[in-house]
C-alpha positions, 0 to 999 in steps of 0.5 A: 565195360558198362551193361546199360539198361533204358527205358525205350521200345525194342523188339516190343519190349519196354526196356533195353539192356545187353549182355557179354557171353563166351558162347562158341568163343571160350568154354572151360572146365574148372577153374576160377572166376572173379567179376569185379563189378558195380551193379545196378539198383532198383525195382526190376533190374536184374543183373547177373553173372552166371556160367552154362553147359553148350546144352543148358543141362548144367547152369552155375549163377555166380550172382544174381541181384533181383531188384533188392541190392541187399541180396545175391542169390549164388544157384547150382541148377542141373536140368537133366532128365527135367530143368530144375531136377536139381537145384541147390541155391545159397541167399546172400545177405549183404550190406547194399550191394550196389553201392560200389565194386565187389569181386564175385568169384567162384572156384570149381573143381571136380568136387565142389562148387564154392562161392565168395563175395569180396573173399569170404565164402558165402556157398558151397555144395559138394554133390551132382559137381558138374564136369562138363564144359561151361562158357561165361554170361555177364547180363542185366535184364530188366522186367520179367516174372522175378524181379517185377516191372520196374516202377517210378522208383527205377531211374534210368539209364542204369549201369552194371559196370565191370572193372574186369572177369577173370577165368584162372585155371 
């Protein structure tokens, strides 16, 4: 699967991109999940993997990369009573992320949360645990108040490829 990302006008905006989601196809409740998976680089691309409640009061990002391929962030929002009323957030130091496939995975039981790039933890909490239903999101946005406009360093088009996601319960 490739997500492409473009220059090129769309809905009034710059760029174009896409995203896959198992919204009111597939949702699950513990388990574990690998993407393997070759991300995009450069200034503005923001790839990510991540897992929601159908209410969006609980959102687990099983990676985000924000324009720096060096660094994912791996993030536990819980956004009731108010978005962000808890939040626990690992920041992942790696060696170019976006040089070739890793596995991003994550094993969620009625305890903990517990993130892996390639098979070494890289996060864990054990408290505010959701036990709620999710659904999966894999997209790469480009733009926005985060990763910043891309610049005359971005090439495009861009690709994250997914050699496959997998959910395991």
């Amino acid at each position: 699967l490739q997500i492409a990302s473009n220059r090129g006008r769309m809905g009034g905006k710059p760029y174009t991109s896409g995203a896959i989601t198992t919204e009111n196809k597939y949702s699950f409740l513990y388990g574990d999940v690998e993407i393997s998976a070759h991300l995009p680089r450069g200034q503005g691309m923001w790839p990510a993997f991540w897992m929601l409640t159908a209410d969006a009061n609980h959102k687990v990002d099983i990676m985000e990369m924000v324009s720096d391929p060096n660094r994912v962030y791996q993030t536990y929002h819980e956004n009731i009573p108010t978005y962000n009323s808890y939040q626990y957030q690992c920041m992942v130091q790696e060696t170019y992320l976006a040089s070739a496939f890793h596995l991003y995975s994550l094993v969620w039981s009625a305890t903990t949360i517990t993130w892996y790039i390639d098979g070494a933890q890289t996060c864990q909490i054990t408290k505010n645990v959701p036990h709620t239903p999710m659904y999966l999101l894999l997209d790469t946005a480009v733009g926005g108040a985060w990763p910043g406009t891309p610049n005359a360093t971005t090439v495009f088009p861009q690709y994250t490829s997914i050699d496959y996601a997998r959910i395991y319960q």
